[in-house]
Backbone as XML, in Angstrom:
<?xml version="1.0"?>
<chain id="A" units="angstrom">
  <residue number="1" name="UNK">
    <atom name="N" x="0.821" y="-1.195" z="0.000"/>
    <atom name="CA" x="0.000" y="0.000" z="0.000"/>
    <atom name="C" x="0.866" y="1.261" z="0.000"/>
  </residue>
  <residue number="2" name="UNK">
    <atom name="N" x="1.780" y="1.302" z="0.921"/>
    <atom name="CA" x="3.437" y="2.764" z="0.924"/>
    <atom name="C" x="3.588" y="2.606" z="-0.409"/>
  </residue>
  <residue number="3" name="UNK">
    <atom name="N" x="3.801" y="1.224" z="-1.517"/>
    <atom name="CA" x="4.600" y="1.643" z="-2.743"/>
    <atom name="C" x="3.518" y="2.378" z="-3.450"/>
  </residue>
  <residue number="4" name="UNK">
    <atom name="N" x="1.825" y="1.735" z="-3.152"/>
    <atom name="CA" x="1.044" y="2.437" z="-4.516"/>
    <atom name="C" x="0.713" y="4.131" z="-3.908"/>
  </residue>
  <residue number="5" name="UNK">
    <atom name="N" x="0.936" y="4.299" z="-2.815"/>
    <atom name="CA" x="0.675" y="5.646" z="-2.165"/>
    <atom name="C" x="1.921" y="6.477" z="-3.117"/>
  </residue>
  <residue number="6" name="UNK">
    <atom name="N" x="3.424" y="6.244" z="-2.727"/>
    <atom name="CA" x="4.432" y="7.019" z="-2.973"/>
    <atom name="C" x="4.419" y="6.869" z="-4.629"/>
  </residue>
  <residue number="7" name="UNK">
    <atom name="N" x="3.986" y="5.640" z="-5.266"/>
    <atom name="CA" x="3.542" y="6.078" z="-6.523"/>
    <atom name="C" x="2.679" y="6.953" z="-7.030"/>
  </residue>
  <residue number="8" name="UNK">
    <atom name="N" x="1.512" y="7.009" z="-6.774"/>
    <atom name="CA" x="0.459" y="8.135" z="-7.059"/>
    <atom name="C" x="1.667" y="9.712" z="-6.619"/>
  </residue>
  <residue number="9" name="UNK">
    <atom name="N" x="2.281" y="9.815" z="-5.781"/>
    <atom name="CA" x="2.723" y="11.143" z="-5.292"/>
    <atom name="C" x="4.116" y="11.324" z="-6.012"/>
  </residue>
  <residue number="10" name="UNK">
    <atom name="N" x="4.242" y="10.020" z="-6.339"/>
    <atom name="CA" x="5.362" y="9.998" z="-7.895"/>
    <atom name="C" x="4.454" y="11.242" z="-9.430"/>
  </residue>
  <residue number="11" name="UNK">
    <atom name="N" x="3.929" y="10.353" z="-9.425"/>
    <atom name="CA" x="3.126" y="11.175" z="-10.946"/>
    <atom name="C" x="2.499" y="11.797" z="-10.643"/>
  </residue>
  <residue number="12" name="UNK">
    <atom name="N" x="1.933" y="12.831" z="-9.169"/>
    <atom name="CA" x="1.418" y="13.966" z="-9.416"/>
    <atom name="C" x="2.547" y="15.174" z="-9.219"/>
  </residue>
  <residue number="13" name="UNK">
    <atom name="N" x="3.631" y="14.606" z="-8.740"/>
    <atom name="CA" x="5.217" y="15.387" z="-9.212"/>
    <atom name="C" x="5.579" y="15.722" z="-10.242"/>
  </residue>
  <residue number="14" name="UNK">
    <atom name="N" x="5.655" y="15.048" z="-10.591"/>
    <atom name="CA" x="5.780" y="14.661" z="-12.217"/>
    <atom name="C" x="5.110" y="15.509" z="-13.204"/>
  </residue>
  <residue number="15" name="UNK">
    <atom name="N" x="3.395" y="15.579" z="-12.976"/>
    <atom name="CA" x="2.652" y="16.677" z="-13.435"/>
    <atom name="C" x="2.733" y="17.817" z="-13.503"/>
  </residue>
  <residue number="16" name="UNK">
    <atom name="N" x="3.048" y="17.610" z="-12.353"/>
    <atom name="CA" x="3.540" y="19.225" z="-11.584"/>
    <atom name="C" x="4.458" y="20.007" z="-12.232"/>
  </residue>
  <residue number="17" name="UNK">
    <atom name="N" x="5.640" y="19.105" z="-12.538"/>
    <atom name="CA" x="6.747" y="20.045" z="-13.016"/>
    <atom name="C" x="6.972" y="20.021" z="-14.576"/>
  </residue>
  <residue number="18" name="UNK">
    <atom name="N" x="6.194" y="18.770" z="-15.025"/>
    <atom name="CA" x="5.715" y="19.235" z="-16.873"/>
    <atom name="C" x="4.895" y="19.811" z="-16.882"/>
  </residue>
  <residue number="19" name="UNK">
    <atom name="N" x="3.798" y="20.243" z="-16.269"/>
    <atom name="CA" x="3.144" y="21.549" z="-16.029"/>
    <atom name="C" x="3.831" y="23.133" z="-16.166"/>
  </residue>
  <residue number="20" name="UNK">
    <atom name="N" x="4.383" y="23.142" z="-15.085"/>
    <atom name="CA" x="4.850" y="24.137" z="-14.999"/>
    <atom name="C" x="6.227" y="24.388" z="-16.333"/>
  </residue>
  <residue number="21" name="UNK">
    <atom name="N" x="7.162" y="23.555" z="-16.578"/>
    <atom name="CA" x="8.390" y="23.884" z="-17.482"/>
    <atom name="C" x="7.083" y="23.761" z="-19.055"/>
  </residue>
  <residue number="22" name="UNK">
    <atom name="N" x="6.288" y="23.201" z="-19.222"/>
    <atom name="CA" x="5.713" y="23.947" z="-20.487"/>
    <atom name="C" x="5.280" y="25.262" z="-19.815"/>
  </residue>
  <residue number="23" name="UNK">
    <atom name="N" x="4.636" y="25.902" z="-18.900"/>
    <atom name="CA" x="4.656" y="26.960" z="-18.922"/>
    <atom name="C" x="5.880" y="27.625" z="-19.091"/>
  </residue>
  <residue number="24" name="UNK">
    <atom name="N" x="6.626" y="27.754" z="-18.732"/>
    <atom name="CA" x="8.268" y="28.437" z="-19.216"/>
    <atom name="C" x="8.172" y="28.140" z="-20.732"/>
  </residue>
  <residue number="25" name="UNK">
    <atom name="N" x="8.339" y="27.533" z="-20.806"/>
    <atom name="CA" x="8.604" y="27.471" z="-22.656"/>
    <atom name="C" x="7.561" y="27.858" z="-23.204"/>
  </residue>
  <residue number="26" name="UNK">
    <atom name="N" x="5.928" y="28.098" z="-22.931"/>
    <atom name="CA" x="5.273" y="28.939" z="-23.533"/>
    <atom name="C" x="5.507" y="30.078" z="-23.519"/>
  </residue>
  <residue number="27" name="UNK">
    <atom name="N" x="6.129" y="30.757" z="-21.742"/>
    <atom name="CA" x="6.194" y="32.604" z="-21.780"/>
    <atom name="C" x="7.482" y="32.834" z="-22.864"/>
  </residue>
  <residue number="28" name="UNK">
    <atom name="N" x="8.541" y="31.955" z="-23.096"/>
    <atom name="CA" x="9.565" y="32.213" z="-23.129"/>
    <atom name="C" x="9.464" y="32.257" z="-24.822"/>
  </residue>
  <residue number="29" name="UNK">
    <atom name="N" x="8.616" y="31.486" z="-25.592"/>
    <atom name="CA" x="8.078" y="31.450" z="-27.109"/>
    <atom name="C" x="8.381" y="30.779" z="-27.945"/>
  </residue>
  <residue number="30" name="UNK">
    <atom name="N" x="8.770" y="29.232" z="-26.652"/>
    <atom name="CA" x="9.464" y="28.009" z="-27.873"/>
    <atom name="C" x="8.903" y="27.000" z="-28.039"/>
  </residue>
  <residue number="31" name="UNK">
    <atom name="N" x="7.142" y="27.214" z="-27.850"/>
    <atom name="CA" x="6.102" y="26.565" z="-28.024"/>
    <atom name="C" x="4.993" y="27.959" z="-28.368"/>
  </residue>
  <residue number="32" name="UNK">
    <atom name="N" x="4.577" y="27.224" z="-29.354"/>
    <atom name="CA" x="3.322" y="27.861" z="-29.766"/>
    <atom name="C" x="2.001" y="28.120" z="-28.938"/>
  </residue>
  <residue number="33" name="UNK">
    <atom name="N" x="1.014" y="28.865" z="-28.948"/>
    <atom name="CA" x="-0.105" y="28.405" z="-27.940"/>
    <atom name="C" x="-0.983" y="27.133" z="-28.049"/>
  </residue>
  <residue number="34" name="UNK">
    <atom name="N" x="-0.940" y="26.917" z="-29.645"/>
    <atom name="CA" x="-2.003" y="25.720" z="-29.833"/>
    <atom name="C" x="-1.538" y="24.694" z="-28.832"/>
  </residue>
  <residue number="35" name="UNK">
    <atom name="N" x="-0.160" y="24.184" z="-28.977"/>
    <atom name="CA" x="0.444" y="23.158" z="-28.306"/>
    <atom name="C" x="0.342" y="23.334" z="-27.257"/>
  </residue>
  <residue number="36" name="UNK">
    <atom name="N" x="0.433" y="24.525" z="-26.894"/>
    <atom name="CA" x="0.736" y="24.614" z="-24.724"/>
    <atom name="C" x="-0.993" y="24.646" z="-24.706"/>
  </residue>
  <residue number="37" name="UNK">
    <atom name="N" x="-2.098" y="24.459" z="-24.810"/>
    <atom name="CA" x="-3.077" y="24.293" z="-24.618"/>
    <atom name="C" x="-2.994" y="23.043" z="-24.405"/>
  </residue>
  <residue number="38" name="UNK">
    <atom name="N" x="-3.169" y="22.440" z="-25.592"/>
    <atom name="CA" x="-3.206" y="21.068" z="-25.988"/>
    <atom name="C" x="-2.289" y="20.242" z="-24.712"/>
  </residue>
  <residue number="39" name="UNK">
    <atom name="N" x="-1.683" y="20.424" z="-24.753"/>
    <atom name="CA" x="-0.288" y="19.868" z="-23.457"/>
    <atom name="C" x="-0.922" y="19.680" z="-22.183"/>
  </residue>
  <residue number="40" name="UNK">
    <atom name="N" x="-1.180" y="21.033" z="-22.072"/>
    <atom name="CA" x="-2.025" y="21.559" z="-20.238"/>
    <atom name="C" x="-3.443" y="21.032" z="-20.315"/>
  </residue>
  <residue number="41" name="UNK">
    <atom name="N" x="-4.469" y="20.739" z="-21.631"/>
    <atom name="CA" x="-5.714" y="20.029" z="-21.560"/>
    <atom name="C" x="-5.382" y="18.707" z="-21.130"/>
  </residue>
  <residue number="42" name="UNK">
    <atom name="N" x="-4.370" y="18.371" z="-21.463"/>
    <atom name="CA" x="-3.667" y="16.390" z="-21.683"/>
    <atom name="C" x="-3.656" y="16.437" z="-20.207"/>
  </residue>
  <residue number="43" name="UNK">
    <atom name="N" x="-2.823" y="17.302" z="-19.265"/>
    <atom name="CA" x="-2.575" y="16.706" z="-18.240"/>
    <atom name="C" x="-3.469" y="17.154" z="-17.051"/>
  </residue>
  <residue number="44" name="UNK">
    <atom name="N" x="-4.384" y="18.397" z="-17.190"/>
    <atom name="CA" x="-5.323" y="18.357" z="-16.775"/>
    <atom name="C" x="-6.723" y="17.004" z="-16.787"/>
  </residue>
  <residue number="45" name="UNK">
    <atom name="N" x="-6.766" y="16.707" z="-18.297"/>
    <atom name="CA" x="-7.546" y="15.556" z="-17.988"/>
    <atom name="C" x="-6.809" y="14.091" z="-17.543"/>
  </residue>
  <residue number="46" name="UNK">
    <atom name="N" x="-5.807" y="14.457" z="-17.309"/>
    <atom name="CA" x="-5.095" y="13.063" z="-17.222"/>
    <atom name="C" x="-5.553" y="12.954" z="-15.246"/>
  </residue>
  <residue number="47" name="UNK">
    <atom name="N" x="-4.800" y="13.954" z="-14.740"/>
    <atom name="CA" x="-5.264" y="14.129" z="-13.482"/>
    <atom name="C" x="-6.591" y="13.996" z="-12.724"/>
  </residue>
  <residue number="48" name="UNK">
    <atom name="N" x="-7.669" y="14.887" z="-13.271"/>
    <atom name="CA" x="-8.758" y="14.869" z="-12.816"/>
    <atom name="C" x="-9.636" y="13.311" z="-12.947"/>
  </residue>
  <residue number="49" name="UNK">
    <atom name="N" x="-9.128" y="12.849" z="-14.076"/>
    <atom name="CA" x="-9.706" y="11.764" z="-14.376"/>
    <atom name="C" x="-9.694" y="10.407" z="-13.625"/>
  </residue>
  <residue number="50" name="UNK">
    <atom name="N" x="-7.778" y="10.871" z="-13.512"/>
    <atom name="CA" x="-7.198" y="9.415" z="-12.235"/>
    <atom name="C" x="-7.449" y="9.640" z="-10.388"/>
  </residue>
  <residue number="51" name="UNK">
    <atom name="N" x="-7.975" y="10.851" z="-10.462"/>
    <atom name="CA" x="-8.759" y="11.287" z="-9.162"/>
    <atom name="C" x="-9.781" y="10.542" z="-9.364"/>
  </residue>
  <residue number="52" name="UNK">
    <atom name="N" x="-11.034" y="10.925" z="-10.171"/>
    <atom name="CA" x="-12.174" y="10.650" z="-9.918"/>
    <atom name="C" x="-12.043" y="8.979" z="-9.738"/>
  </residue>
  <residue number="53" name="UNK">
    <atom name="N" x="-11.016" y="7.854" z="-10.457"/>
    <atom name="CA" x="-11.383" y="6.493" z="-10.180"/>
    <atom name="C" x="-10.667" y="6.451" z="-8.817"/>
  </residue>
  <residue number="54" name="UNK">
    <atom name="N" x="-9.675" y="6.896" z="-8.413"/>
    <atom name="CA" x="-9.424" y="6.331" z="-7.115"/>
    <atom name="C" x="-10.552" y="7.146" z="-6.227"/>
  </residue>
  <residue number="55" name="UNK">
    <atom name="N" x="-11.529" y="7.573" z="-6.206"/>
    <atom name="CA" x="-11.891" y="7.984" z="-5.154"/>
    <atom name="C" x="-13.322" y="6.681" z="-4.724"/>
  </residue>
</chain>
């Protein structure tokens, strides 16, 4: 149960900081907006989604 806990808190790390470094590379202008949408929709639904089954 510790490994599937520290896993889940593995990949919402993970989210976290490809989250945020596409934001840098969107302000910074080495991604387009279509893509940094597209990117941040992906891992927004990726998240919300793997919430709603573990709950």
């Amino acid at each position: 149960m510790k490994f599937l806990k520290s896993l889940l808190s593995i990949k919402t790390i993970i989210s976290l900081l490809f989250s945020i470094t596409t934001c840098i590379l969107a302000i910074k202008g080495c991604i387009k907006s279509e893509t940094f949408l597209a990117i941040i929709m992906a891992i927004i639904t990726y998240y919300f989604t793997r919430n709603n089954k573990s709950e």
